[in-house]
N, C-alpha and C positions, 0 to 999 in steps of 0.2 A: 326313542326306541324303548321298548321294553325291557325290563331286566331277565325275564326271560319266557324263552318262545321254544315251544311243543317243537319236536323232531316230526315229522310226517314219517309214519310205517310204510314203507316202501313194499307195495307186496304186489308179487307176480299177478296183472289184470288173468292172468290163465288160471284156474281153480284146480284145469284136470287135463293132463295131456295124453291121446291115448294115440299113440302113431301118429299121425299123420294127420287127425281128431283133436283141435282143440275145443275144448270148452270153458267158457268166459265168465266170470264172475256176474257180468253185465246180463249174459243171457240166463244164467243160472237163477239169477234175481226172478225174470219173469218166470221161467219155468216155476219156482219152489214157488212164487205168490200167485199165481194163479193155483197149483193147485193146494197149498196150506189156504186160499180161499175158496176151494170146494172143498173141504173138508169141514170147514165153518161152516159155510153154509147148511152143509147136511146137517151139523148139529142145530142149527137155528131152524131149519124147516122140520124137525120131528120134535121139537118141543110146542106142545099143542098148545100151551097154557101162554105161548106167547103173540099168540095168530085171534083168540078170541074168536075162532071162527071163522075165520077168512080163509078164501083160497090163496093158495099159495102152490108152487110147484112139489111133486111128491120128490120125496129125496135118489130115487131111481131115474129121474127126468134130471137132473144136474150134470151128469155125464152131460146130454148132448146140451145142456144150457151151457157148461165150461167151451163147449167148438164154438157156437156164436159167439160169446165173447172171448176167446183167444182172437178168432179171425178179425173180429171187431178191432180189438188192441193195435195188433201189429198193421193191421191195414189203417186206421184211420191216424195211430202215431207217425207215421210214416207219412202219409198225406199231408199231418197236420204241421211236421214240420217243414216237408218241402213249401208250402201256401203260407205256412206262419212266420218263418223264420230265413229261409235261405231260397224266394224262390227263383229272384235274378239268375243265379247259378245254375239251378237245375232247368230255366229256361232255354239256358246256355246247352247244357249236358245232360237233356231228358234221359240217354241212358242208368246215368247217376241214379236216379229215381229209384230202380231196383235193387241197389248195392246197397242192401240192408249194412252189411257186415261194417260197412265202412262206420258206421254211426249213424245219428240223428234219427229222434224218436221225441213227439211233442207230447205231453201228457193232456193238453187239451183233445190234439186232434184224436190219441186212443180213448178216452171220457166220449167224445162224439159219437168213435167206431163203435165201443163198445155199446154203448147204450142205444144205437140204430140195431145192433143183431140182438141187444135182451129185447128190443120191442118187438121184432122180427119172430121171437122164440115166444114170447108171451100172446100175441094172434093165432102165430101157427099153433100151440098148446089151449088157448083158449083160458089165463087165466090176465089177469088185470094187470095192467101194465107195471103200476105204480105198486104194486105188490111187489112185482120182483125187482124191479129198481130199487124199492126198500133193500133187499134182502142184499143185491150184491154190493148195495153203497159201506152196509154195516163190514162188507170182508174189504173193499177196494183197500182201506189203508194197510192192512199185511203187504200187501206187492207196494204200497210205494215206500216203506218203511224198508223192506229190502232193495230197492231201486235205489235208494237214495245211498245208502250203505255203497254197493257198488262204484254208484258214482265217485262215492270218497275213496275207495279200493284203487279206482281207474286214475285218481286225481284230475278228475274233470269237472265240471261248471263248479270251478274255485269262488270263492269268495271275493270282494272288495278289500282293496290294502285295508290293515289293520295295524298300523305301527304302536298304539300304546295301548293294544289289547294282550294281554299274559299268556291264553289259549290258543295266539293265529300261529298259524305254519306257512311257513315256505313249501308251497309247492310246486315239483317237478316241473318246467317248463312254462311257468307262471312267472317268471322274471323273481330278483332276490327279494322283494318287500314279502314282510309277514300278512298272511290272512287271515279272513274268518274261513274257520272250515265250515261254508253255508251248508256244506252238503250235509252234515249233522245236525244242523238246525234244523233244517228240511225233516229230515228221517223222527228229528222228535216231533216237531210240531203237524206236520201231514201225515205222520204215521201212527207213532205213539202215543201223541196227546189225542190226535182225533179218532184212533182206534174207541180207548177211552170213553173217550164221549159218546159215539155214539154206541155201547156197550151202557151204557148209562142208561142213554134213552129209549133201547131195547127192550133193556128187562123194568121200564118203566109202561111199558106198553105201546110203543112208536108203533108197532106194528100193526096195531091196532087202529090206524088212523092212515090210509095210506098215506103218504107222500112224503109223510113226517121226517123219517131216517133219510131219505134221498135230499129233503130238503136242509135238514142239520149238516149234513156233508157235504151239501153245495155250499153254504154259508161258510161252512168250518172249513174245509179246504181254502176257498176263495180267501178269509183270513190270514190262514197261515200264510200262503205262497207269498201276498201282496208284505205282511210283515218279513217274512226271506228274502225278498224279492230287494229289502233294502240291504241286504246285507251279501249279498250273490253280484258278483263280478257279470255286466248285461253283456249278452254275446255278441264274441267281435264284429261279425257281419252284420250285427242291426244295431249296438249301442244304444245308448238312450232314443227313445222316441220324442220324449218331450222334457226341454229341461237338462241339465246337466248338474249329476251331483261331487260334491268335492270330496264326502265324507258318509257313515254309513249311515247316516239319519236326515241327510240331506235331499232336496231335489231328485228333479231323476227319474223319468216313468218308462221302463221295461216295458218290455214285449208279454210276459209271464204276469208284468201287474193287467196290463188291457185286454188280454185274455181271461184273467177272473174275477172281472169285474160282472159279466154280465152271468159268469156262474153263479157269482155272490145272489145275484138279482133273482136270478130262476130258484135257487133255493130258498130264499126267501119267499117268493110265491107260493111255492110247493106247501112250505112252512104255515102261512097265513091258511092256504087253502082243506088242509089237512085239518086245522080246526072246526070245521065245518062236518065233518067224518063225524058219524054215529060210533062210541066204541062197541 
């Protein structure tokens, strides 16, 4: 065992209670990331010097681009987890299906939703697809960097035992062994670090090349999740898929790795094909 191990902050999953009105740390996350990422945006789409002339959506058109992808978000995370993760169950109890409130929400299947309603907004607007997949791939890590937070808020999708790591916590209804608090891993590496980065490749010119930033974000996310992914306790309903591991660098292939793997792939495409772009 460790000599010693973090207290877990124990903090109310409610942020705000107004009567009879809660409001959730968990939903708060999407609210505030969705829109501190049209706020981004705006500033990304009126800086001319970084577009080289490309069309792009004007910053007045972002209002209704933010409804396509909320709608996007919550419906395909919703989908993506009942299909990805739990669908036995909900075969069982279609009603379930609607009871957001209860939980489950996949990041793949909102990635899906979402970017089926930017396409959707970029036809109906008439500008280039992969322009604006550039555009909202550079904000997506503000919401998952607050997602992730939450998650550690909520003390949910815990970590794998960590008995002779310094930093693991016990948490709440996680059984006594100490863990990683993955959901921090998570918030730096999907969030922070790949903010980052693709802040990097921006004001290096990505946008000047479609595909570029949507593809560094495909790759970069698909990274991090699959390195988390070994340190993230696999959900009880589906456990490992292949393999079983004993320790947090072992064996072991989750659900969240075999989901972004073919992300990895697709931005990688994007990546190679992007080079091909006139700047």
């Amino acid at each position: 065992m460790p000599t010693f191990v973090l207290a877990f902050p124990v903090i109310d999953p409610v942020a705000l209670q107004l009567g009879p009105l809660s409001i959730k740390w968990y939903g708060l996350a999407y609210v505030v990331g969705l829109l501190g990422g049209w706020w981004y945006a705006r500033r990304l789409v009126s800086n001319d010097s970084l577009w080289g002339g490309r069309a792009r959506p004007k910053a007045e058109e972002l209002d209704d681009m933010l409804l396509f992808v909320t709608f996007g978000v919550v419906l395909g995370g919703r989908l993506g987890f009942v299909l990805f993760y739990d669908l036995e169950r909900y075969l069982a109890r279609p009603q379930d299906i609607f009871a957001i409130w209860q939980g489950g929400m996949s990041f793949h299947g909102g990635l899906i939703g979402a970017a089926t309603g930017l396409w959707l907004f970029a036809r109906r607007r008439g500008y280039p697809a992969l322009s604006v997949f550039d555009l909202n791939a550079a904000v997506v890590p503000i919401g998952l960097f607050l997602g992730r937070i939450a998650n550690f808020i909520n003390a949910e999708l815990w970590g794998r035992p960590a008995p002779d790591v310094s930093w693991a916590m016990v948490f709440p209804n996680a059984g006594p062994l100490p863990r990683h608090p993955s959901q921090l891993y998570e918030a730096f590496a999907e969030g922070l670090l790949l903010f980052v980065l693709l802040t990097i490749v921006v004001r290096l010119g990505g946008f000047k090349k479609p595909g570029l930033v949507a593809g560094v974000f495909g790759m970069g996310y698909g990274v991090a999740r699959i390195v988390c992914e070994f340190f993230r306790e696999p959900d009880p309903q589906l456990g490992f898929l292949f393999g079983r591991s004993v320790n947090a660098l072992s064996g072991g292939i989750t659900m969240g790795m075999l989901l972004s793997l073919p992300l990895f792939f697709a931005g990688l495409f994007l990546v190679l094909r992007s080079r091909r772009a006139v700047a």
